[in-house]
N, C-alpha and C positions, 0 to 999 in steps of 0.2 A: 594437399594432404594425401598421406598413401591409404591406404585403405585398414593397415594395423592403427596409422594414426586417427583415423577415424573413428574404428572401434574403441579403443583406449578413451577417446573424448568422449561418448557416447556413453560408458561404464563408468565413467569419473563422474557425468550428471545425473546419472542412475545414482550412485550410489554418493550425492549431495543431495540430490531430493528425497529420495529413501531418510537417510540421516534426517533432515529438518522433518520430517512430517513424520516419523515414527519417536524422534528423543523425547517430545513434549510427554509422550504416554509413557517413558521407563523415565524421565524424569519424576513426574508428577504421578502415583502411583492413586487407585481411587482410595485407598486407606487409611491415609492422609491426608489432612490439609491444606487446602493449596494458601501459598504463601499470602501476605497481603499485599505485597509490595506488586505481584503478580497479579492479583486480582485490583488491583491500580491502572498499572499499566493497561489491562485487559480492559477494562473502563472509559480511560482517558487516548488510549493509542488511535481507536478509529476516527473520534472528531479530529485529532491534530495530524491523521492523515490526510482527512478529508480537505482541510484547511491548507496544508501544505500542497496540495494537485490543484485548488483554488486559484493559489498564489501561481502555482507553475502555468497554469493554464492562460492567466494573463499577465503574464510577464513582459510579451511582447506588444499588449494590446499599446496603439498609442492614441487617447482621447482627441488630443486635438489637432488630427487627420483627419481629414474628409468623414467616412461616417462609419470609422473602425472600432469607435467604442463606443456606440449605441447599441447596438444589437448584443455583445456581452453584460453593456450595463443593463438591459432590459432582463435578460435571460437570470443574469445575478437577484435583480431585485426578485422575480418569480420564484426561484430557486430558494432563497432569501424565508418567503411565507412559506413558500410546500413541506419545507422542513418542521419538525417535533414544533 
């Protein structure tokens, strides 16, 4: 990359992160109410992320290998009680 293009890349992710982290506050004004369907999602989105990095995390695991899915199934059940 030349060095214009690198700046140009550089200002493109400036000004997408800018964007996502500043819309939510001229969306959502404090004067107003926030939506319900938002305070939903806002709710429900972190467990079924959580759940989803879960899934991705043993994707690969293969149980019945040698002893490659002991030590996740252990870590799973712990994880499992420490939670709410």
């Amino acid at each position: 990359m030349t060095l214009a293009q690198q700046i140009i890349t550089i200002g493109l992710c400036v000004l997408g992160t800018m964007t996502t982290r500043f819309l939510p506050f001229l969306v959502f004004r404090e004067n107003r109410e926030t939506p319900k369907f938002i305070q939903y999602v806002g709710n429900f989105l972190p467990s079924a992320v959580f759940g989803m990095l879960v899934v991705y995390c043993l994707r690969n695991v293969n149980i019945l290998q040698g002893t490659h899915g002991i030590p996740e199934f252990i870590f799973r059940v712990c994880e499992t009680f420490s939670v709410k």
